[in-house]
N, C-alpha and C positions, 0 to 999 in steps of 0.2 A: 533214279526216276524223278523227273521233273513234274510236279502234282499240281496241278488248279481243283481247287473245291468251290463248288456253286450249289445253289437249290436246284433239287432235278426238277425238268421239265416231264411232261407226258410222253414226249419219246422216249425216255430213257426206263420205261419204265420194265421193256421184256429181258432189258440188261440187270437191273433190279434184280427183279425174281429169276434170272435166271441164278444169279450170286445168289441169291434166297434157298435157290433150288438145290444149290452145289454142295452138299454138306451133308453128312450124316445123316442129324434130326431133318433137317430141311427137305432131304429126299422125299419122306414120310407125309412131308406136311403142306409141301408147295404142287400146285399145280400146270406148271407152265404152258401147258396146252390150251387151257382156258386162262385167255387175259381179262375177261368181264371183270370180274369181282378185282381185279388188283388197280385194276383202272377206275372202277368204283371208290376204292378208297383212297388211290390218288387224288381225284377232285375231291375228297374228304379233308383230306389232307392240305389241300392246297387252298381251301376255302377257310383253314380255321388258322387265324394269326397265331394262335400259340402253338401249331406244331410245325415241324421241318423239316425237310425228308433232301438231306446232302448225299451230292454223289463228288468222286474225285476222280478225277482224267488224267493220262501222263501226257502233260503239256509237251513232249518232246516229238507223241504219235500222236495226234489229235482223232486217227484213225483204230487205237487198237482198245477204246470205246471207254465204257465206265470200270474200275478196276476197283473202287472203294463206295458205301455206303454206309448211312444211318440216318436214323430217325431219334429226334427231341423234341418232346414235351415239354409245355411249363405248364406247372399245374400250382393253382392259386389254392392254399387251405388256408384254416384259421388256427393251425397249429402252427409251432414257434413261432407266434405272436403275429399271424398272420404271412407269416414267408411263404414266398412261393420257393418251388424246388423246379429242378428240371429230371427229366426223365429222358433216358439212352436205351433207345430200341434197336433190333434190327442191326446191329451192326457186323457188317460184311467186308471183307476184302474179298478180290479176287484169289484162287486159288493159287495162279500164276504170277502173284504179286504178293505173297504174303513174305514176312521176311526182313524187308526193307524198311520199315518206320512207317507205313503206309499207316496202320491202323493207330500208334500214336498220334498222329497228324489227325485223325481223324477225331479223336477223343478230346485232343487241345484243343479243336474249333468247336468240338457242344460244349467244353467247359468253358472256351472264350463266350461264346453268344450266350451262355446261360449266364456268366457273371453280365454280361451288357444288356440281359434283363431284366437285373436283380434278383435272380435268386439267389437261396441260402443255402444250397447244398445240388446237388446233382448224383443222380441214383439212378440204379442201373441193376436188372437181373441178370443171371447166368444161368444155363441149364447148370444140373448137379454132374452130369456127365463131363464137362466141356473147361475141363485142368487145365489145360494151357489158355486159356482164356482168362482163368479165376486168376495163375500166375502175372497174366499181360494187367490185368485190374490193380491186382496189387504193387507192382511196378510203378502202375502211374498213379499210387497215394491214394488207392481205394480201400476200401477198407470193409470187412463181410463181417456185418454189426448186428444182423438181421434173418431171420428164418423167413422164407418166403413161402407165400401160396398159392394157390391157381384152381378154379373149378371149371374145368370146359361146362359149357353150354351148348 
């Protein structure tokens, strides 16, 4: 597969969440019926220079639509001496394209754009369920340094 990665626009956004929607956890948690709220935080998204929400197309169909996403953060602390770090959300292949190197590809460009905006490191959750994901992280020089936590609201 022949891949173009770009910043999605607001059409791509029910291709998005439908990938959002495709998965396990995701079934549980995504609403595709209702686009308000996903399109709400796309203009959130799309308003704030330090995040960015990539999607990837096989350059070869131009018609068989978005097959890859994610979302990065750079978040400015005054820990390690002020570094900023980036942050890896959201990250989706298509079902029907997973396999292929697609999501590698996908990982090198938030860690290329995070090194080209000076961060010091680039971090990323996993659900505790989601093995083969933790094994794809470690593969590409990640490393699970960290207990993580979460309070719905």
């Amino acid at each position: 597969m022949n891949i173009t990665m770009r910043q999605a626009a607001s059409a791509d956004v029910p291709e998005i969440v439908a990938m959002l929607a495709d998965d396990p956890l995701g079934a549980r948690r995504e609403n595709p019926a209702d686009q308000a709220p996903y399109r709400a935080a796309f203009e959130r998204i799309a308003a704030d220079p330090n995040q960015l929400l990539f999607v990837a197309e096989d350059a070869d169909d131009p018609a068989a639509g978005i097959v890859g996403t994610l979302t990065l953060a750079v978040l400015h602390t005054l820990s390690r001496q002020g570094a900023s770090r980036a942050l890896v959300e959201a990250v989706r292949v298509r079902s029907d394209a997973r396999g292929g190197g697609l999501g590698t590809e996908l990982m090198k460009l938030a860690i290329e754009e995070a090194r080209g905006r000076g961060c010091a490191l680039v971090q990323l959750t996993s659900d505790v369920t989601r093995l083969e994901a933790h094994r794809f992280y470690e593969r590409l020089g990640f490393e699970a340094t960290h207990l993580g936590f979460k309070m719905e609201l």
